[in-house]
One Martini backbone bead per residue (centre of mass of N, CA, C, O) as a GRO file, in nm:
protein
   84
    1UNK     BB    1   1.340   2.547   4.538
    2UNK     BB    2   1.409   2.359   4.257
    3UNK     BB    3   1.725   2.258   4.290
    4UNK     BB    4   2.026   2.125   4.233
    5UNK     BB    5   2.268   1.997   4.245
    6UNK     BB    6   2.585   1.924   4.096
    7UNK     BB    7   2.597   1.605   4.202
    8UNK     BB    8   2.254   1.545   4.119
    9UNK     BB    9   2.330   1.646   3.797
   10UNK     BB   10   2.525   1.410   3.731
   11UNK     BB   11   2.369   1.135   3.817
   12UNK     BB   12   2.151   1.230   3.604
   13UNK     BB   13   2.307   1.218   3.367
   14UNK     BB   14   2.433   0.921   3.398
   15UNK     BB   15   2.156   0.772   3.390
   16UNK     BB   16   2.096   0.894   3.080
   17UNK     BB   17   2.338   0.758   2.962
   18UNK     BB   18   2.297   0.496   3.016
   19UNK     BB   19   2.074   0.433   2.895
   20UNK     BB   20   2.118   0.496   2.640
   21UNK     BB   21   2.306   0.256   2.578
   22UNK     BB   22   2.140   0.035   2.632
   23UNK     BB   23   1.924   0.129   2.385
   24UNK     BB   24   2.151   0.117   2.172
   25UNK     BB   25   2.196  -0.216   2.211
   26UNK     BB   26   1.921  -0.350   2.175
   27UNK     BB   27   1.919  -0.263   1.890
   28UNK     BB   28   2.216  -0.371   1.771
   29UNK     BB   29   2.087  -0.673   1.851
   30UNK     BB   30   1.866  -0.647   1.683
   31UNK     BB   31   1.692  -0.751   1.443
   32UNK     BB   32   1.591  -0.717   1.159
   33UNK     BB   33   1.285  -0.589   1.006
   34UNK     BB   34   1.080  -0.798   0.749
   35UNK     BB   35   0.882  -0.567   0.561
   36UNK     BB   36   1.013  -0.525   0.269
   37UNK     BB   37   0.909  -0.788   0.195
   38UNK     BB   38   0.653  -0.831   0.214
   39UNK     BB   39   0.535  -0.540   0.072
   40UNK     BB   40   0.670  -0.646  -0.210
   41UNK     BB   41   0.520  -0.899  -0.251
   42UNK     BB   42   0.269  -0.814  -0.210
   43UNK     BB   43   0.227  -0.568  -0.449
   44UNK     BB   44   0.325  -0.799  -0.693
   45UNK     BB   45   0.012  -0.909  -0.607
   46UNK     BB   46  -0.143  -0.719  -0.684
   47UNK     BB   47  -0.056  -0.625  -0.979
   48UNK     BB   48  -0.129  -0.907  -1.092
   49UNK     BB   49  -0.441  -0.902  -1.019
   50UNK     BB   50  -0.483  -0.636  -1.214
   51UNK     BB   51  -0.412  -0.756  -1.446
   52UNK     BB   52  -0.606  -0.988  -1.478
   53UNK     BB   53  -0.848  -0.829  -1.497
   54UNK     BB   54  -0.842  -0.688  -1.703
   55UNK     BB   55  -0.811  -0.943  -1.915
   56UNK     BB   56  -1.107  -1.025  -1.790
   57UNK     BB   57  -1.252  -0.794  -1.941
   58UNK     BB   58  -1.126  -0.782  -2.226
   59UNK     BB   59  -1.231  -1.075  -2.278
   60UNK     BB   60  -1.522  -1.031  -2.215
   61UNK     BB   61  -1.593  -0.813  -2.421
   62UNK     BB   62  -1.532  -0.954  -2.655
   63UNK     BB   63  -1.693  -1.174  -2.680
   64UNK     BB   64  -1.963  -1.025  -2.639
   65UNK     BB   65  -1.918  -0.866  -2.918
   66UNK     BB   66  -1.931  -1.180  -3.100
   67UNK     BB   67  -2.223  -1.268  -2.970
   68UNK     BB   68  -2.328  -0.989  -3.002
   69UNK     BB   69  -2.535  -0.741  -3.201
   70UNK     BB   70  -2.461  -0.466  -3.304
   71UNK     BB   71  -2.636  -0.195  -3.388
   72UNK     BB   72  -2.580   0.170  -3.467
   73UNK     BB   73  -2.749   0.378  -3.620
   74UNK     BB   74  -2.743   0.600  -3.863
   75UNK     BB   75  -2.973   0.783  -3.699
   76UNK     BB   76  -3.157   0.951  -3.484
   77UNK     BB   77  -3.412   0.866  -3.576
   78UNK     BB   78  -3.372   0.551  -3.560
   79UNK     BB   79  -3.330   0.585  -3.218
   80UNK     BB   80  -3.591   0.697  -3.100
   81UNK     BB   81  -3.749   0.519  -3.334
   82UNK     BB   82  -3.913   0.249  -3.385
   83UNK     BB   83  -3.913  -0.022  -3.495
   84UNK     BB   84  -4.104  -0.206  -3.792
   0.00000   0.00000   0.00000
């Protein structure tokens, strides 16, 4: 059977302890990563964006409406058949 003595799980318990450590020091040594930056400017700039968009659809549309004639009909009968 695959059994290790007590002596060789002890190795690797201390060998799996130290990795946790190194590893652990890696961290606490790295600079944090600034994407909560980045991500809140593009939102930001998104969210511009789409308002930008907006006004110049509801201006546009004003334009269109001052520039050209709608006419309404009356009655359906006067929208199915045609001017005369």
């Amino acid at each position: 059977m695959n059994r290790l003595t007590q002596e060789e799980r002890r190795r690797v318990f201390l060998a799996q302890q130290k990795a946790r450590e190194v590893m652990l020091a890696r961290l606490a040594a790295a600079p944090a990563p600034r994407t909560v930056g980045a991500h809140s400017d593009r939102a930001g700039l998104r969210r511009l964006l789409k308002t930008a968009m907006i006004v110049t659809l509801l201006g546009g549309g004003l334009l269109a409406y001052q520039a050209l004639e709608f006419h309404l009909p009356a009655s359906l009968v006067e929208a199915l058949f045609p001017r005369l």
